[in-house]
Biotite code that builds the C-alpha atoms (Angstrom):
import biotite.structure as struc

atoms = struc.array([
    struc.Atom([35.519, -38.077, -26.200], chain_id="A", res_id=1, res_name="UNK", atom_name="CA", element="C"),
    struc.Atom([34.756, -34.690, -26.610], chain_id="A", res_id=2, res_name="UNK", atom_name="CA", element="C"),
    struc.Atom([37.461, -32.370, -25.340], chain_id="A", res_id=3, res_name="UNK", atom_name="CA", element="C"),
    struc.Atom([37.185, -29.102, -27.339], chain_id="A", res_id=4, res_name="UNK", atom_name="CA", element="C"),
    struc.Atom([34.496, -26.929, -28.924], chain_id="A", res_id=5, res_name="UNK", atom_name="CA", element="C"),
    struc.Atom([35.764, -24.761, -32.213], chain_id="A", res_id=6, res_name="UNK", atom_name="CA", element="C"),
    struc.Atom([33.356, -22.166, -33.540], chain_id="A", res_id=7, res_name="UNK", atom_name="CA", element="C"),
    struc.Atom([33.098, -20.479, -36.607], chain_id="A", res_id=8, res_name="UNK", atom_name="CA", element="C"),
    struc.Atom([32.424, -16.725, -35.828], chain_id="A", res_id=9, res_name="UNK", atom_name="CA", element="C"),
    struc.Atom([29.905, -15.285, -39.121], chain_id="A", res_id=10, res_name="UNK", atom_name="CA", element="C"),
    struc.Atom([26.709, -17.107, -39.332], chain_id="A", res_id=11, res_name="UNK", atom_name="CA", element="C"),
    struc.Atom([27.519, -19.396, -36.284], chain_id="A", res_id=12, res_name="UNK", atom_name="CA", element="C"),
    struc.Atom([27.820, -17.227, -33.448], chain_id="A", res_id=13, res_name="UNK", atom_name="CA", element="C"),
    struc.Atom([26.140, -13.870, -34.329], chain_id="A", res_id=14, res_name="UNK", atom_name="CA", element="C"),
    struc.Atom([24.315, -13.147, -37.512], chain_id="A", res_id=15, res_name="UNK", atom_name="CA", element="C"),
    struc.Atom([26.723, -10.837, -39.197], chain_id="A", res_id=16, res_name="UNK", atom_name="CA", element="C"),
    struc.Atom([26.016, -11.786, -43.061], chain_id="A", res_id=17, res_name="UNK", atom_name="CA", element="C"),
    struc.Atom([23.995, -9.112, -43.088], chain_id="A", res_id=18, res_name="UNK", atom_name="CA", element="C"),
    struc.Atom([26.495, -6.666, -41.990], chain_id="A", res_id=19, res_name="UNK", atom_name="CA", element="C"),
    struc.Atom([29.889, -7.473, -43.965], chain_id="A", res_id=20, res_name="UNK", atom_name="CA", element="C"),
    struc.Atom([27.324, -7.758, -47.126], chain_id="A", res_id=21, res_name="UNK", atom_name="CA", element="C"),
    struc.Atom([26.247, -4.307, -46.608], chain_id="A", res_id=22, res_name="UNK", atom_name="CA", element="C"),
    struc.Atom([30.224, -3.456, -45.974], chain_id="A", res_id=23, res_name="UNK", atom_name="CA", element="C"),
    struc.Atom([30.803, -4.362, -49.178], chain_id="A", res_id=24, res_name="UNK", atom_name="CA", element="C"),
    struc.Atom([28.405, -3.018, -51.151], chain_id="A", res_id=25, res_name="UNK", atom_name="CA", element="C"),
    struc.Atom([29.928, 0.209, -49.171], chain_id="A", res_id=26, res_name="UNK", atom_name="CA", element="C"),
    struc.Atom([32.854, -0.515, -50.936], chain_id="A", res_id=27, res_name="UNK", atom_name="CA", element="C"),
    struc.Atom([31.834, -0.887, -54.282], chain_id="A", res_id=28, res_name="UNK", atom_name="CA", element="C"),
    struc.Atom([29.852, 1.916, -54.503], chain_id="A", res_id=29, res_name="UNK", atom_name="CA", element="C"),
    struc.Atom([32.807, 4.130, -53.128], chain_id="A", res_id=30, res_name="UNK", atom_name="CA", element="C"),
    struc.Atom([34.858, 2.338, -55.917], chain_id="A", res_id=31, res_name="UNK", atom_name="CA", element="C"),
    struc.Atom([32.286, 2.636, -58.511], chain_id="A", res_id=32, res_name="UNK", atom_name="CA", element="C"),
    struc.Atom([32.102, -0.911, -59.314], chain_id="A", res_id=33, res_name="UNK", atom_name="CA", element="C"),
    struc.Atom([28.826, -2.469, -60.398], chain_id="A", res_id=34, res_name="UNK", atom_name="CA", element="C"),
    struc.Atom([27.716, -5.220, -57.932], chain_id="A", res_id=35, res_name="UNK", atom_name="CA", element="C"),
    struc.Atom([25.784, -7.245, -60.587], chain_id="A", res_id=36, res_name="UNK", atom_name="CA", element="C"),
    struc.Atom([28.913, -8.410, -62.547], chain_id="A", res_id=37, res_name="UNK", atom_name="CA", element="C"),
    struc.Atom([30.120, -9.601, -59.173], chain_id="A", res_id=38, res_name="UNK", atom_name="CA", element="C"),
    struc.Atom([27.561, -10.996, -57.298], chain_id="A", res_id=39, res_name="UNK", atom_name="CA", element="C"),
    struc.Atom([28.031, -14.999, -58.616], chain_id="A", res_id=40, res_name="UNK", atom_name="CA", element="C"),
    struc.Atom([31.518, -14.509, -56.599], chain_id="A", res_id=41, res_name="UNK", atom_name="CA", element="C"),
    struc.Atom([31.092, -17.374, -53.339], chain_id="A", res_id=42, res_name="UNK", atom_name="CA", element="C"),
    struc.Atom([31.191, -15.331, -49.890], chain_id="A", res_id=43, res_name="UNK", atom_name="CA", element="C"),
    struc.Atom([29.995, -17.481, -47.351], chain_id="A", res_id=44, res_name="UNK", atom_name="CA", element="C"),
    struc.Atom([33.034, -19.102, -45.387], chain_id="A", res_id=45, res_name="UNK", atom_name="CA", element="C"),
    struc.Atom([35.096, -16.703, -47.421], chain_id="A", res_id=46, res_name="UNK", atom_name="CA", element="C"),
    struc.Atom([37.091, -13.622, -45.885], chain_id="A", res_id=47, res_name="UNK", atom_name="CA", element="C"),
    struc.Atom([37.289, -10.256, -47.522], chain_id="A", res_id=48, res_name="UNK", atom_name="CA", element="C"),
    struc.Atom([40.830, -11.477, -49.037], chain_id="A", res_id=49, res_name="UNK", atom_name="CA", element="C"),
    struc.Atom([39.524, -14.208, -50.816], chain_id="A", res_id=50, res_name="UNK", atom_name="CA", element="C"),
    struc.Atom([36.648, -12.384, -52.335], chain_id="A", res_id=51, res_name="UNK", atom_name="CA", element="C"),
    struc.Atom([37.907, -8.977, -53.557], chain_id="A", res_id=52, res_name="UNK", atom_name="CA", element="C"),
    struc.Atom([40.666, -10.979, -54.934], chain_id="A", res_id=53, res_name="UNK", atom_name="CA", element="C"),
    struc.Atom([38.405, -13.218, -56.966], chain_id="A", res_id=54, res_name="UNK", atom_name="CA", element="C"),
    struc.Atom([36.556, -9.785, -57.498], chain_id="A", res_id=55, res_name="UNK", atom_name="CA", element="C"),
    struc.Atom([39.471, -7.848, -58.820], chain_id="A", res_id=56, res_name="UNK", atom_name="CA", element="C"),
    struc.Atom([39.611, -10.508, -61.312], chain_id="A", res_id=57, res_name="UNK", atom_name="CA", element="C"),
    struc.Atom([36.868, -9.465, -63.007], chain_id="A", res_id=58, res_name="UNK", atom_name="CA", element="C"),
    struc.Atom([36.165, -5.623, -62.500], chain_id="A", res_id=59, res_name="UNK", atom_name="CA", element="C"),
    struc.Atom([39.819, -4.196, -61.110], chain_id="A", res_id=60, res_name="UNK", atom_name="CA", element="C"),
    struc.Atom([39.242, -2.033, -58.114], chain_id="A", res_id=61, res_name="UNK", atom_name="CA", element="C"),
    struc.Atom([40.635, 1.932, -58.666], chain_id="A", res_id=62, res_name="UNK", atom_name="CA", element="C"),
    struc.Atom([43.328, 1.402, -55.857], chain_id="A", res_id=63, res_name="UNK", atom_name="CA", element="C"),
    struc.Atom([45.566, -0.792, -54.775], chain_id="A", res_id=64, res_name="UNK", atom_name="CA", element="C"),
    struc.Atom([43.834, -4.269, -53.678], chain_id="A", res_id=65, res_name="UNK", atom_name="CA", element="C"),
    struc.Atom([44.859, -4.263, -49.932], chain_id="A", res_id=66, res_name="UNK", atom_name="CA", element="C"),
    struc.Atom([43.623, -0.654, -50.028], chain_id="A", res_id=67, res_name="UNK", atom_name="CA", element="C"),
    struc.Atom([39.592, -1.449, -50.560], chain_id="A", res_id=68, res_name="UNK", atom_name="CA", element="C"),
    struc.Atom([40.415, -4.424, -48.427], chain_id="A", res_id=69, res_name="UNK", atom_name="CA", element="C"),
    struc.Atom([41.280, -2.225, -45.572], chain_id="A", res_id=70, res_name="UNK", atom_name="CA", element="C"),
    struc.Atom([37.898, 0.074, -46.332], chain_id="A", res_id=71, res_name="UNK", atom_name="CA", element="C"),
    struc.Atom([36.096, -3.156, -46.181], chain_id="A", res_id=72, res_name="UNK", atom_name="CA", element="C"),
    struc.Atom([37.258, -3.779, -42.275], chain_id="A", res_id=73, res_name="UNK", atom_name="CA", element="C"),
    struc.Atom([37.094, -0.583, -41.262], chain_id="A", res_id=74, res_name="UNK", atom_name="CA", element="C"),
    struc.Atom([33.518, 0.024, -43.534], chain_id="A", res_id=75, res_name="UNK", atom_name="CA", element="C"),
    struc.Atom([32.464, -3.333, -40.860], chain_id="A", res_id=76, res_name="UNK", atom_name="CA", element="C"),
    struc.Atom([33.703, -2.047, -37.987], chain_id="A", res_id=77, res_name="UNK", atom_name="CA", element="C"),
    struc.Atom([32.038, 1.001, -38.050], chain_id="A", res_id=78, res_name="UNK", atom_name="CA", element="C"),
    struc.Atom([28.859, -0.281, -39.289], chain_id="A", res_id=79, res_name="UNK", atom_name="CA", element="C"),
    struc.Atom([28.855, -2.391, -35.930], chain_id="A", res_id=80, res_name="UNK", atom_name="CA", element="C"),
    struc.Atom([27.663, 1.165, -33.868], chain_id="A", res_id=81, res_name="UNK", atom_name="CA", element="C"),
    struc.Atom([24.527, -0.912, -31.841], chain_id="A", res_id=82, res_name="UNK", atom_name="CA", element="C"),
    struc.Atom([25.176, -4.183, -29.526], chain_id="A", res_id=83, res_name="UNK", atom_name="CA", element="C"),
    struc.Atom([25.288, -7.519, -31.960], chain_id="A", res_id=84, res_name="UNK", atom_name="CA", element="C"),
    struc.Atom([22.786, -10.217, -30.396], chain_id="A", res_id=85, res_name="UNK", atom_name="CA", element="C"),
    struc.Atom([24.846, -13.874, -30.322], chain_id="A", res_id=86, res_name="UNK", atom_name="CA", element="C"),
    struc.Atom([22.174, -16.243, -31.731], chain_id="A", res_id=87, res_name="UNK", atom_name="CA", element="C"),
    struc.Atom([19.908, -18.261, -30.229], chain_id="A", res_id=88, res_name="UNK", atom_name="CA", element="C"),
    struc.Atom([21.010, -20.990, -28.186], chain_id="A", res_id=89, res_name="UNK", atom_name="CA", element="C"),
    struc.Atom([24.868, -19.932, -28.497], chain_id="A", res_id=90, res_name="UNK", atom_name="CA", element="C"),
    struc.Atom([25.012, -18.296, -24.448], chain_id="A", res_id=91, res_name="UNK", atom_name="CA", element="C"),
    struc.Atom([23.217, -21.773, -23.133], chain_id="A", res_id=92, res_name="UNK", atom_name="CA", element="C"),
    struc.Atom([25.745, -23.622, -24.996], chain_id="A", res_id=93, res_name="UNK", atom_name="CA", element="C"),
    struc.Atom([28.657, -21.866, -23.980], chain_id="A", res_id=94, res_name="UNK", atom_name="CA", element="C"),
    struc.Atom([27.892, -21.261, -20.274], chain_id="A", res_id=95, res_name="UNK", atom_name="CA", element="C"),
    struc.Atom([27.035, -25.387, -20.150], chain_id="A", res_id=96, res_name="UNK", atom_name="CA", element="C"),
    struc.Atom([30.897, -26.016, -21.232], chain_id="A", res_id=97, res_name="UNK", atom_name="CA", element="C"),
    struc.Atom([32.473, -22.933, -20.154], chain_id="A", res_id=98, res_name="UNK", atom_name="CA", element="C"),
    struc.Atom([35.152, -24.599, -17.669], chain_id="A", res_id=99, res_name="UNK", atom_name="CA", element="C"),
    struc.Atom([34.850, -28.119, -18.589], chain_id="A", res_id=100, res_name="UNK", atom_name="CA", element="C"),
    struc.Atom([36.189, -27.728, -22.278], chain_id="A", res_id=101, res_name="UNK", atom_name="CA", element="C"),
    struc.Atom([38.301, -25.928, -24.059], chain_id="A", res_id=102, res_name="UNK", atom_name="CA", element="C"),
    struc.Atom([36.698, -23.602, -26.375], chain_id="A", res_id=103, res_name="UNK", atom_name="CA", element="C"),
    struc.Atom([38.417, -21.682, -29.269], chain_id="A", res_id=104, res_name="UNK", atom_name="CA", element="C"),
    struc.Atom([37.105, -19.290, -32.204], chain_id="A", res_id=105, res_name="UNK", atom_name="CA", element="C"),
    struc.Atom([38.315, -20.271, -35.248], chain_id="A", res_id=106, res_name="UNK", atom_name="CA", element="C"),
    struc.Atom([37.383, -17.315, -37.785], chain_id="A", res_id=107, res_name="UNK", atom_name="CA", element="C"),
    struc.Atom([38.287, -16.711, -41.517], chain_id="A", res_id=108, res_name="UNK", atom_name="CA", element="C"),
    struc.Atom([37.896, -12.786, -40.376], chain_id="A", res_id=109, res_name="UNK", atom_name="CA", element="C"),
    struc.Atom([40.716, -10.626, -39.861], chain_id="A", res_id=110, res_name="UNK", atom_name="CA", element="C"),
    struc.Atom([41.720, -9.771, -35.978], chain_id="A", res_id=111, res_name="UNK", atom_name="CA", element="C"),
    struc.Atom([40.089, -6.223, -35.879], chain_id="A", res_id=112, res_name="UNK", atom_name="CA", element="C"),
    struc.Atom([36.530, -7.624, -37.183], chain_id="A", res_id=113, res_name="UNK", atom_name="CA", element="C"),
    struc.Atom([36.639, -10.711, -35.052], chain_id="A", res_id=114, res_name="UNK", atom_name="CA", element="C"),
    struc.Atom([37.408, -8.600, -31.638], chain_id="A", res_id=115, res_name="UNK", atom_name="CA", element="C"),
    struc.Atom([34.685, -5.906, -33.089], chain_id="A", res_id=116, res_name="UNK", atom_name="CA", element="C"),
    struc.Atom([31.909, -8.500, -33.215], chain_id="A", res_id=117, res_name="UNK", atom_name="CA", element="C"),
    struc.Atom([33.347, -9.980, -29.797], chain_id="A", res_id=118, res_name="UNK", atom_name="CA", element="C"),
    struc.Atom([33.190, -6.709, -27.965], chain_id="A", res_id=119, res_name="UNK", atom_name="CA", element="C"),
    struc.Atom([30.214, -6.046, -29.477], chain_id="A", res_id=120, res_name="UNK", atom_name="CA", element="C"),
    struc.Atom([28.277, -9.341, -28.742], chain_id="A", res_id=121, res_name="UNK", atom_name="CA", element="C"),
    struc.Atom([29.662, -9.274, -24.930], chain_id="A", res_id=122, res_name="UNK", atom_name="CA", element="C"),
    struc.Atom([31.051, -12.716, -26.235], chain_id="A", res_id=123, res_name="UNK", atom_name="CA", element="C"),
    struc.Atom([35.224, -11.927, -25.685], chain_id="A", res_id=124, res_name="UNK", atom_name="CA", element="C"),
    struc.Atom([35.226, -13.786, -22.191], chain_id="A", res_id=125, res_name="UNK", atom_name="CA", element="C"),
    struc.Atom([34.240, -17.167, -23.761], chain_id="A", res_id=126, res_name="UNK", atom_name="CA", element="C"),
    struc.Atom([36.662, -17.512, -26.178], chain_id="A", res_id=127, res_name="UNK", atom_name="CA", element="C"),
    struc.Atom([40.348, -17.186, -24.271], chain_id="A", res_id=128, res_name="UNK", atom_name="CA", element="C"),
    struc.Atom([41.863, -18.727, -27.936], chain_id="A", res_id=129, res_name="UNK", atom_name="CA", element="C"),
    struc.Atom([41.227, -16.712, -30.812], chain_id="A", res_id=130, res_name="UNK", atom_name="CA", element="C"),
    struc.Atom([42.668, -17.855, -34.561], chain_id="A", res_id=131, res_name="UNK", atom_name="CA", element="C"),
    struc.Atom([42.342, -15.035, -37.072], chain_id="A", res_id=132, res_name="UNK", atom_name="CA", element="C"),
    struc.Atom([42.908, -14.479, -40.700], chain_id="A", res_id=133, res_name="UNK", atom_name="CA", element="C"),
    struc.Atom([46.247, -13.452, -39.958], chain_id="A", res_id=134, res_name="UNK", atom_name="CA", element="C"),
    struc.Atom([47.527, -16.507, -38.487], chain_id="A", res_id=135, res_name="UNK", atom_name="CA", element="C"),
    struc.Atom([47.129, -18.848, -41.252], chain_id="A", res_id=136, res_name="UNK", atom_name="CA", element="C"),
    struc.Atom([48.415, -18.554, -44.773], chain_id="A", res_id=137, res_name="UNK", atom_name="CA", element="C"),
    struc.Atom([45.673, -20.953, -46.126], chain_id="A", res_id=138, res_name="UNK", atom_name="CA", element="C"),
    struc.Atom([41.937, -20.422, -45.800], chain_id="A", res_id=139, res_name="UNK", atom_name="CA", element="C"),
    struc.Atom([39.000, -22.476, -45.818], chain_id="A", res_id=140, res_name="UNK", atom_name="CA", element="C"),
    struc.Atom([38.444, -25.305, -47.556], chain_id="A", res_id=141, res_name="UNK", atom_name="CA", element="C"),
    struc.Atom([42.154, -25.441, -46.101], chain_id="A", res_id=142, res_name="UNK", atom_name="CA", element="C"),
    struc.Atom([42.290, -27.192, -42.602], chain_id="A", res_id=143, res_name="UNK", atom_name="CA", element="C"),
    struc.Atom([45.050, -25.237, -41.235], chain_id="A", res_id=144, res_name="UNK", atom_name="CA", element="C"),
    struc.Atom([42.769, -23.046, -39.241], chain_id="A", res_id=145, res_name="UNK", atom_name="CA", element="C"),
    struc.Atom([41.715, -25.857, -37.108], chain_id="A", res_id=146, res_name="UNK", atom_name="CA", element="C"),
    struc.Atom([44.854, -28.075, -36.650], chain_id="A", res_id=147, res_name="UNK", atom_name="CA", element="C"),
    struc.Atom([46.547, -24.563, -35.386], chain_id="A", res_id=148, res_name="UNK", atom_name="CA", element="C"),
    struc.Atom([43.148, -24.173, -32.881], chain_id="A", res_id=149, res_name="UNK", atom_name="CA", element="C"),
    struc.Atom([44.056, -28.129, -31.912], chain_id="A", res_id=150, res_name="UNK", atom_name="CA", element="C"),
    struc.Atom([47.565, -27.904, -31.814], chain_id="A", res_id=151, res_name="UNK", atom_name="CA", element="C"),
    struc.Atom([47.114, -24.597, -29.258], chain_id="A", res_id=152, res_name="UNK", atom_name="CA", element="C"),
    struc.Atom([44.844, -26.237, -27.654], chain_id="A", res_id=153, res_name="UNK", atom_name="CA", element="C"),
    struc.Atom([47.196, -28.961, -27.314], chain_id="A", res_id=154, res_name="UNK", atom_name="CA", element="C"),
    struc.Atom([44.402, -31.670, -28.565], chain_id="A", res_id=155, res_name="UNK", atom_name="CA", element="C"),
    struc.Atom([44.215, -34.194, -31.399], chain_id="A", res_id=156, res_name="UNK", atom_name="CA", element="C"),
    struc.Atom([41.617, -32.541, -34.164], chain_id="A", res_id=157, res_name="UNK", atom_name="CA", element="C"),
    struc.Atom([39.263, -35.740, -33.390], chain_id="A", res_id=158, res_name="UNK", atom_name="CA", element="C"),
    struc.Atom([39.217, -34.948, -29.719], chain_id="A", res_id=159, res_name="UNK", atom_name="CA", element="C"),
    struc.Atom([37.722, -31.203, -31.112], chain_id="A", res_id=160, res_name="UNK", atom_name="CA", element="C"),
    struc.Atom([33.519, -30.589, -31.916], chain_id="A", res_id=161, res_name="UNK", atom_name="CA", element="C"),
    struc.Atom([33.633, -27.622, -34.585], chain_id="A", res_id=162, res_name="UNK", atom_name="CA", element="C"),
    struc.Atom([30.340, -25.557, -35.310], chain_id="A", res_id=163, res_name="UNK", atom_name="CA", element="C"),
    struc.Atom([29.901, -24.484, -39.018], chain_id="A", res_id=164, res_name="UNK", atom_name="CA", element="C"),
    struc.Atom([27.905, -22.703, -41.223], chain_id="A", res_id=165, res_name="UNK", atom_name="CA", element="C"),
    struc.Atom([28.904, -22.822, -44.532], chain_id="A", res_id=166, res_name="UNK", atom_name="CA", element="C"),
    struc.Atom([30.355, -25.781, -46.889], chain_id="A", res_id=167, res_name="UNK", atom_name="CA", element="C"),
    struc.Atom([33.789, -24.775, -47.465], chain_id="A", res_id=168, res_name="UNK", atom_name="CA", element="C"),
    struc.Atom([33.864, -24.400, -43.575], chain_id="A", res_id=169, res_name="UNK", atom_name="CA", element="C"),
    struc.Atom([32.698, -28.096, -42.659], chain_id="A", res_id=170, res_name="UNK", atom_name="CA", element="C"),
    struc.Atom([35.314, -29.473, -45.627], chain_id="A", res_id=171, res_name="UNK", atom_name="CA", element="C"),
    struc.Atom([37.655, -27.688, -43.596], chain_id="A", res_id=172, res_name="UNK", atom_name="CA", element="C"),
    struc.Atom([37.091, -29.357, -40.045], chain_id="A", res_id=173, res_name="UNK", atom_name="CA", element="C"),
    struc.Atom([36.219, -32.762, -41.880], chain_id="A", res_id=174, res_name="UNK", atom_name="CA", element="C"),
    struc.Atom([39.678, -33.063, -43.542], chain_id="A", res_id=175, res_name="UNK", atom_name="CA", element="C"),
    struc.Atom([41.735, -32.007, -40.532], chain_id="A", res_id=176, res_name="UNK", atom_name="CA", element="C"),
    struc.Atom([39.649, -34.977, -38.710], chain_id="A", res_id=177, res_name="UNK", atom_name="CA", element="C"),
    struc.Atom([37.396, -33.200, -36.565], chain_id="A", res_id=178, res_name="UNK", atom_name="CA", element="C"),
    struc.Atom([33.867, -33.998, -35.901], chain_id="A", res_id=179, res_name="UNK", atom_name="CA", element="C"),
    struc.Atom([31.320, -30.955, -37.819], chain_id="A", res_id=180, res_name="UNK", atom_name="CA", element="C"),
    struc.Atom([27.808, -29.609, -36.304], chain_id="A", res_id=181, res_name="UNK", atom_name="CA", element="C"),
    struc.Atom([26.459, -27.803, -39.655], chain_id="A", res_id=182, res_name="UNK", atom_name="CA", element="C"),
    struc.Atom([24.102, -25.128, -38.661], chain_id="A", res_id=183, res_name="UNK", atom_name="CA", element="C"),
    struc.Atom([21.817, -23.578, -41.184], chain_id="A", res_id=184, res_name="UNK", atom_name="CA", element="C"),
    struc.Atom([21.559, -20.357, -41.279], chain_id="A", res_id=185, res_name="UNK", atom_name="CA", element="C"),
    struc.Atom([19.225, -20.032, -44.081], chain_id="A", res_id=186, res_name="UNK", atom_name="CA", element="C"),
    struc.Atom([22.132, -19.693, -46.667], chain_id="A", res_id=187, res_name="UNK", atom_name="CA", element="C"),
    struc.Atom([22.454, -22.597, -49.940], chain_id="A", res_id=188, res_name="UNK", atom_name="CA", element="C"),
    struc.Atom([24.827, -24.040, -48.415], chain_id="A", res_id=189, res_name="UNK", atom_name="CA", element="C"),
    struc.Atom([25.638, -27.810, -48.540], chain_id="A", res_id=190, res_name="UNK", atom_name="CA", element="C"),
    struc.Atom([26.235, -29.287, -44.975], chain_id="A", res_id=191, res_name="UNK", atom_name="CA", element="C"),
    struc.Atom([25.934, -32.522, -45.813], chain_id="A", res_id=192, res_name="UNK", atom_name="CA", element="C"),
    struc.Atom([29.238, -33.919, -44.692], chain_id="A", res_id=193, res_name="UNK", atom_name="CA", element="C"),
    struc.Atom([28.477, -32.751, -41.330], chain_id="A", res_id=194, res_name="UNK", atom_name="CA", element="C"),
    struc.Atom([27.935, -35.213, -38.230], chain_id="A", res_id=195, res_name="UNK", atom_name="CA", element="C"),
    struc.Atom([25.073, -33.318, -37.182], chain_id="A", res_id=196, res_name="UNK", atom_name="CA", element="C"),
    struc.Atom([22.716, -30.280, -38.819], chain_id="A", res_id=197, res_name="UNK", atom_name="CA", element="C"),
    struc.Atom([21.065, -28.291, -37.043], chain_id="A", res_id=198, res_name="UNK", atom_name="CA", element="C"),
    struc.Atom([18.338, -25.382, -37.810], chain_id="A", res_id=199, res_name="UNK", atom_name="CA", element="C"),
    struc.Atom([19.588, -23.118, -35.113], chain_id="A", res_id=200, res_name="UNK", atom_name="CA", element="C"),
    struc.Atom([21.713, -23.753, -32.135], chain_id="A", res_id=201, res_name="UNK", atom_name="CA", element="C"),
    struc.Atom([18.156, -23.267, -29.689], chain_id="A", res_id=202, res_name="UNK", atom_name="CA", element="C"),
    struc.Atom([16.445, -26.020, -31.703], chain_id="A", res_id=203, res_name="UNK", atom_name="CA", element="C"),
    struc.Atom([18.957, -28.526, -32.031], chain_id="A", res_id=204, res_name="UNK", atom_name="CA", element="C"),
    struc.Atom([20.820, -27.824, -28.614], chain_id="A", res_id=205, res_name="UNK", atom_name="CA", element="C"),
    struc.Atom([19.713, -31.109, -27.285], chain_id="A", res_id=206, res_name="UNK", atom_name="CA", element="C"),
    struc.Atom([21.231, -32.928, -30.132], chain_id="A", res_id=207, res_name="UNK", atom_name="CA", element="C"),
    struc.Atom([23.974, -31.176, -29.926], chain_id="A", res_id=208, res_name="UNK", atom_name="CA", element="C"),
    struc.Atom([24.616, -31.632, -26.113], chain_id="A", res_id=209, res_name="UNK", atom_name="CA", element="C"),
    struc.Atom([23.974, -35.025, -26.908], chain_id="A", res_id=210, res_name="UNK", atom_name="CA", element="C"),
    struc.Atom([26.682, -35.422, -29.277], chain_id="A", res_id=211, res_name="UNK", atom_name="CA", element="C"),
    struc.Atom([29.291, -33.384, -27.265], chain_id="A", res_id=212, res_name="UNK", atom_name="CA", element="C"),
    struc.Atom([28.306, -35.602, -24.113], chain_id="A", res_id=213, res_name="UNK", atom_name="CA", element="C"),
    struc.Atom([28.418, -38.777, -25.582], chain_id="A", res_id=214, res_name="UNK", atom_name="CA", element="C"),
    struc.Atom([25.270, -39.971, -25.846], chain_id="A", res_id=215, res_name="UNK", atom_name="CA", element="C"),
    struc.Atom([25.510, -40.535, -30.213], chain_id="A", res_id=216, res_name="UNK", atom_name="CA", element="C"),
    struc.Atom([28.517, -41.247, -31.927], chain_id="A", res_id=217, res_name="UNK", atom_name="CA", element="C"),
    struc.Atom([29.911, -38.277, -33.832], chain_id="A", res_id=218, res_name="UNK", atom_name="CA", element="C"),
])
């Protein structure tokens, strides 16, 4: 029985690829790296820690690393000046369980970015449990991110649905034992371990009500 739902924030709740892309071309630029000689480093699932650090493998950033880290979040956060949209099918979703199960944002984002896009979607009143980059010391494919969402939660992992968008993220909920909705966003990202894929969360809400209420096996 379903007793939680754990969303990823990027790619699952609001389309902000886009954005922290941009951010970090920002970055570069500002840096004088060339993007080319980095673009085969992974992103999606990924936060900015992960990548720069895989990044200042190969072309060493000018300052310290935590330094163009920082101009990454605050390059995002200011690049986040209009209202972000949440995604199709994400407010019917929500205001269905809203009450009736717990529901908790698991994000590999660091604290100011998540509560940027959450202020910025009008999504902060859904999500009373937060998990940041900050409060883990492992990231995705790790599963700490979601046993500390179950454990606050005060649930077994298997009693929690999460929503994913990338591959890393789904290995993630799978090996702390939750069940996995993959949603494509469009990405190449293999979702195949997931319970359930879905194109969008409007086109396979039914499915995914279905799953959450019982009605398949997860």
């Amino acid at each position: 029985m379903i007793k939680a739902l754990l969303f990823d924030m990027d790619g699952v709740l609001v389309d902000s690829e886009k954005i922290h892309h941009e951010a970090r071309l920002q970055v570069y630029a500002k840096y004088g790296l060339d993007y080319e000689k980095v673009r085969h480093i992974p992103v999606a699932g990924r936060n900015t820690h992960s990548i720069f650090g895989d990044v200042q493998k190969v072309l060493p950033f000018p300052v310290p690393l935590e330094q163009a880290i920082h101009d990454k979040h605050e390059t995002f956060v200011r690049m986040l000046d209009k209202p972000v949209k949440p995604l199709p099918g994400v407010i019917p979703l929500l205001k269905r369980y809203a009450g009736s199960l717990s529901i908790a944002l698991v994000s590999a984002s660091v604290r100011m970015n998540v509560e940027a896009v959450m202020k910025s979607s009008g999504l902060t009143p859904y999500f009373p449990e937060r998990i940041y980059a900050e409060d883990v010391t492992r990231y995705k494919p790790h599963p700490e991110a979601y046993l500390l969402a179950a454990s606050r939660l005060h649930l077994a992992p298997s009693d929690c649905l999460v929503f994913e968008d990338s591959g890393i993220g789904v290995q993630a909920a799978k090996r702390a034992g939750a069940g996995v909705v993959g949603v494509n966003t469009g990405y190449p990202e293999d979702l195949s371990a997931a319970d359930l894929v879905v194109d969008d969360m409007e086109k396979g809400l039914e499915d995914i009500i279905a799953r959450i209420e019982g009605r398949k096996p997860i």
